[in-house]
Structure formats: structure tokens, C-alpha cells
C-alpha positions in Angstrom: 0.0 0.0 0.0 2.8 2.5 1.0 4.2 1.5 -2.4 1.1 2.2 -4.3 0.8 5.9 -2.7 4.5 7.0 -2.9 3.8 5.9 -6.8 1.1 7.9 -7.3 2.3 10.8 -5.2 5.5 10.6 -7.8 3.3 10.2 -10.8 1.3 13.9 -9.7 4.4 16.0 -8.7 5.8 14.6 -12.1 2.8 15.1 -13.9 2.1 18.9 -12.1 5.9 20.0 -12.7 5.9 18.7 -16.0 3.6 22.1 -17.2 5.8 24.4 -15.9 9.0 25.3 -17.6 11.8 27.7 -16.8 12.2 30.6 -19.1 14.8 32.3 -17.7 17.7 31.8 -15.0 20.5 33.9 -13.2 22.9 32.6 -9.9 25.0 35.5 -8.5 27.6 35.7 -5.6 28.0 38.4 -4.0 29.5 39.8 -0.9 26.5 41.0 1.5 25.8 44.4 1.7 25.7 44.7 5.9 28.7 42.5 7.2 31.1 39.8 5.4 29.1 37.2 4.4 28.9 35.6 0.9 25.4 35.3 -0.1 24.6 32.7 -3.1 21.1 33.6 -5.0 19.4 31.9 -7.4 16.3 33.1 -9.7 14.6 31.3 -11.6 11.4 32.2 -13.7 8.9 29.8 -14.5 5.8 29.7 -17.0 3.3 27.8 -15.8 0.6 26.0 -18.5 -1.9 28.7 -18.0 0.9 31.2 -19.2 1.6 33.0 -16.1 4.5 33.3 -14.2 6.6 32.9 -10.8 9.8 33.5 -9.8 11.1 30.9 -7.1 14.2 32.5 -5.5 16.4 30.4 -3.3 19.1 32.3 -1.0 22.1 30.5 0.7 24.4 32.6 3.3 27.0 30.5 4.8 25.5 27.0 3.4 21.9 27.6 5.4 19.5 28.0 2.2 16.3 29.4 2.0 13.6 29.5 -0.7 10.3 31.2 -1.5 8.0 31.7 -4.7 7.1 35.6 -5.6 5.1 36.8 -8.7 7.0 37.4 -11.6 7.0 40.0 -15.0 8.4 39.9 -18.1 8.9 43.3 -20.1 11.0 44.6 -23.0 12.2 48.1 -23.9 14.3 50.1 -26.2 17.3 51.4 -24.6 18.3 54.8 -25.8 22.3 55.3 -26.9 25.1 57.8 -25.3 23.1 57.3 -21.3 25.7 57.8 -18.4 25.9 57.0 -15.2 24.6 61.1 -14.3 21.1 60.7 -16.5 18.3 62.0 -14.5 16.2 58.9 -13.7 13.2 60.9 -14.3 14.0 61.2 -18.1 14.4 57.2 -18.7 12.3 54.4 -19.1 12.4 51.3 -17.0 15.3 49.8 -19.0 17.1 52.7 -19.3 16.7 53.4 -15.4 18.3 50.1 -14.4 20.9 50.5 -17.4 21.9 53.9 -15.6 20.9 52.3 -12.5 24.1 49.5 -13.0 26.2 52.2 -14.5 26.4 54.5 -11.6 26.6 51.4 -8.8 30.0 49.9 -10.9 31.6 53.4 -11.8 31.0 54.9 -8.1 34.9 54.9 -6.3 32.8 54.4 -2.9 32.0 50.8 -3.9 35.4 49.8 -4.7 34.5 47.6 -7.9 32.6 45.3 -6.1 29.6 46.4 -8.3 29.7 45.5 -12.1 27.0 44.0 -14.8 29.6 41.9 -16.7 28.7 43.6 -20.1 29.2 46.6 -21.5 26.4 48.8 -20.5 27.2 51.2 -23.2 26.6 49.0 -25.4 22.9 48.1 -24.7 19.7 48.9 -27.1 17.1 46.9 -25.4 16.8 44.9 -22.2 14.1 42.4 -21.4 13.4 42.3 -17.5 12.1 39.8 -15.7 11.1 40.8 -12.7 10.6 39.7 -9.3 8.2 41.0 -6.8 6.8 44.4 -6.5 9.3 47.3 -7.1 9.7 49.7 -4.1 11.5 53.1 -3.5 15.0 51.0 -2.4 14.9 49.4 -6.1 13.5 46.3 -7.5 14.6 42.4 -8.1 15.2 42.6 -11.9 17.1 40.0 -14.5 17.8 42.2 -16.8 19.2 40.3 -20.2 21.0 43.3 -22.6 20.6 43.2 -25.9 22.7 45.5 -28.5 21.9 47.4 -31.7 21.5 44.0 -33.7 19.4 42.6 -30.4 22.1 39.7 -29.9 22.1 38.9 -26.1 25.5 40.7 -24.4 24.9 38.8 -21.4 22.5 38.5 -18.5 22.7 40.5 -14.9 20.9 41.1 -11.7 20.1 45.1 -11.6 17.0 47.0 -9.8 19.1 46.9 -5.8 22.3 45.9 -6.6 24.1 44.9 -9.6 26.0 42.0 -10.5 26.6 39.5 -13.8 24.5 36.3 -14.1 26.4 32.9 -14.1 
């Protein structure tokens, strides 16, 4: 009997996970912002069969791991050329604000480097974002994958709070 029900139970988490797939992912180490420990996150967004999405986010600081599930968007926008890290936010879109956004966090001397996108912001046209959560005042949870002028992918990065590449 035991056998019969672990079956089953198999056959419906298989059956349930097997209509959701993952559209996009991004792992990033980074030092954490209040003391020295490393923190290890992962993002991943998932399309479920009815065509909406969730992000599941899973957080490890010093081996203990955490995870949770959090609504999740997926938008796209042009990216205008020549933006520095002294735009006025006001003046961008969403893309452009978390371009600029990247661009001051890894050119401020206060951070010492430890900031940086791992692609060449300047180079960006359009970004998709995918993100997590609801955005508030302090920034937003955002995958941001940069695209340039012939929308080929120059690479993948966290952005909206802090900034650093995708692995």
C-alpha cells in the first residue's frame, strides 16, 4: 500500500511539474551588503501552463539555504544610446533606469569595484526584465538580459538593488 501511494504521489508532482517550464535563470555571488558574508542567489522564472509566471528564489548565506516563490514580469524596452551614469532617472524608461541604474553602482569609487553588470552597458539597445516582486523606493529584483543594436544577447545581470553578472 505505501508503495502504491508514494507511486502515485510521484506520478502527480511529475505530472504537475511537468507544465511548468523555466524561461529564464540567473545565480549570483556576491559579498552582503551589511557584514562579510557571501550570499549565493538563485532566480529562476517559471511559466506555468496557464501562461503565467513565478519566480522561485532560493538564498544561501554560509550553506543555510532558503527559498520562496514571488510573482514574476516579463517586459521589454528600447534602450536609448550615449546614457551615463549622471542621467536623470526621471528622463528614462524602466530599462534605461536600471541600465543607468548598473552604470552608476559599478563606476561609483565608494564601492570599490565590487559592483559591475559583466557587459558593456554602453553597449545596450534593449533589455528584457524579468522581474521579481513588486518594485519599491529601495529598487526592484530585476534580471535584466541586454541586448545590443542587432538585439544579440550581451549577457544577463541582476540590476534594480544591486548589480551583478549572471552565471
Amino acid at each position: 500500500m505505501k508503495t502504491i501511494l508514494l507511486s502515485m504521489l510521484l506520478a502527480i508532482a511529475t505530472t504537475a511539474s511537468a507544465h511548468e517550464t523555466v524561461v529564464k535563470e540567473c545565480s549570483v555571488t556576491m559579498k552582503q551588503i551589511i557584514g562579510d558574508k557571501m550570499v549565493n542567489l538563485e532566480m529562476k522564472i517559471i511559466a506555468k501552463e496557464d501562461k503565467s509566471l513565478y519566480a522561485k528564489v532560493t538564498e544561501t548565506i554560509d550553506g543555510v539555504s532558503s527559498s520562496y516563490n514571488d510573482e514574476a514580469q516579463i517586459s521589454e524596452e528600447k534602450v536609448r544610446a550615449n546614457l551615463t551614469a549622471e542621467f536623470e532617472y526621471e528622463n528614462l524608461n524602466e530599462a534605461e533606469g536600471l541600465i543607468v541604474h548598473a552604470m552608476s553602482l559599478s563606476e561609483d569609487p565608494v564601492f570599490h569595484g565590487a559592483f559591475s553588470a559583466g557587459v558593456d552597458l554602453k553597449k545596450v539597445r534593449s533589455a528584457k526584465m524579468y522581474t521579481v516582486g513588486e518594485s519599491t523606493r529601495m529598487g526592484s529584483a530585476t534580471i535584466v538580459e541586454a541586448k545590443d543594436l542587432n538585439n544579440q544577447i550581451l549577457g544577463s545581470f541582476l540590476g534594480g538593488f544591486v548589480v551583478s553578472p549572471c552565471k
